[in-house]
N, C-alpha and C positions, 0 to 999 in steps of 0.2 A: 502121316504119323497115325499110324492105328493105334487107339486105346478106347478103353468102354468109358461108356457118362460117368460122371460124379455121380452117387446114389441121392442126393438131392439135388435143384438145380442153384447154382449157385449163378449170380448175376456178377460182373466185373465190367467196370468205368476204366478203359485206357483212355492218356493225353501226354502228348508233349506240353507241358507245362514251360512259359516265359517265350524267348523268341525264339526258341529252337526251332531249326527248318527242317533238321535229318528225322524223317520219318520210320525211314526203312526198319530199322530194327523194332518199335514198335507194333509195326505191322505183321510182320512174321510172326509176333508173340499173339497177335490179336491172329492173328490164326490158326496159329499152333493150341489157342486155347478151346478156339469154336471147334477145332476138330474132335479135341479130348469129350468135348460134351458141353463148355459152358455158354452161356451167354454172354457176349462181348458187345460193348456199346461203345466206340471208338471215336474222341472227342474231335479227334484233328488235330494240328498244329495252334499252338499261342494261347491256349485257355489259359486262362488267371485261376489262382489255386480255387478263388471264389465259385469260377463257373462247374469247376471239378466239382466240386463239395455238392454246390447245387444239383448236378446232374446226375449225381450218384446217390441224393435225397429222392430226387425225382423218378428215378430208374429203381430206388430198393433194391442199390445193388449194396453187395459184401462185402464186397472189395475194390479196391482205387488203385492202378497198376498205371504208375510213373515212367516218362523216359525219358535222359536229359542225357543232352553231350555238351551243355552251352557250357558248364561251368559253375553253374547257377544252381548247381543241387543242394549246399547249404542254407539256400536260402527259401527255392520255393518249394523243398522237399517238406520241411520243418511248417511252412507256410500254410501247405494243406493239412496236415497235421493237429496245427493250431484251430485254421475253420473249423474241422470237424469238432474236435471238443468246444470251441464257443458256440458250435450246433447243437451240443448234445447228443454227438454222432462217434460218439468213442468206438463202438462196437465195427464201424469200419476199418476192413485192415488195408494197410495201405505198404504197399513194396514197392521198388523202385529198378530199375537199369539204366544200362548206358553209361558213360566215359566215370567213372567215380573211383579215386584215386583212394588207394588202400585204407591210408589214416584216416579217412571221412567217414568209412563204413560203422566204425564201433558208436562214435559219433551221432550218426542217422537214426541208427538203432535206437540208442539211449533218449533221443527224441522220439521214438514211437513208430518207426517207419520197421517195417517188420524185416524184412530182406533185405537186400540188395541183392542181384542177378546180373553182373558183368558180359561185357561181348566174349560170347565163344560159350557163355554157360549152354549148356546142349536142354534142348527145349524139352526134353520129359524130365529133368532135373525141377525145372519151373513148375509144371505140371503136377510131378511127387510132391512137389511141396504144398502145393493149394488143397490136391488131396490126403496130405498130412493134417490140413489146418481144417479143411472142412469133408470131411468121410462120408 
């Protein structure tokens, strides 16, 4: 995927957040994004929304990019959400992907989750976006 950097650098925290084991599609995003220009810090499998929040206090990154097929997006999508504002970390934006059934989406949103990015969204769709949000 050829495109030029971000004009600043922007830092982003992926995880499969709860027990989700399917990694795969996270991954491609976490490289589709280091290609574009960003810094990607890629947690692994099973962080608790807690260690998300932490790691992306730690890292001074921008943004927290979610992946979830387990099912469990209304609970630990909202979850990370919650940490950050009892952080005092509002300023983190946080999007999401993976298996998220339509009526959930407006949903997520109105909880503060900025996105959602479905399987098949084509990777510089994800990409326009970030550099919509930070230029």
């Amino acid at each position: 995927m050829a495109s030029h950097a971000p004009a600043r650098s922007v830092r982003i925290v992926t995880a499969k957040v709860g027990l989700d084991g399917h990694d795969r599609g996270v991954k491609v995003i976490a490289r589709a994004l280091r290609e574009a220009g960003y810094e990607v810090i890629y947690l692994g499998l099973r962080p608790t929304p807690e260690m998300v929040v932490d790691a992306a206090l730690q890292e001074d990154a921008q943004v927290i990019g979610l992946s979830l097929h387990s099912g469990a997006h209304m609970t630990l999508f909202p979850a990370v959400v919650e940490e950050l504002k009892r952080r005092n970390a509002t300023d983190i934006v946080v999007f999401g992907g993976g298996i998220i059934p339509d009526q959930d989406i407006e949903e997520l949103k109105k909880l503060g989750v900025a996105a959602i990015f479905g399987p098949g969204t084509p990777l510089q769709d994800i990409v326009g976006w970030l550099r919509n949000r930070f230029p």
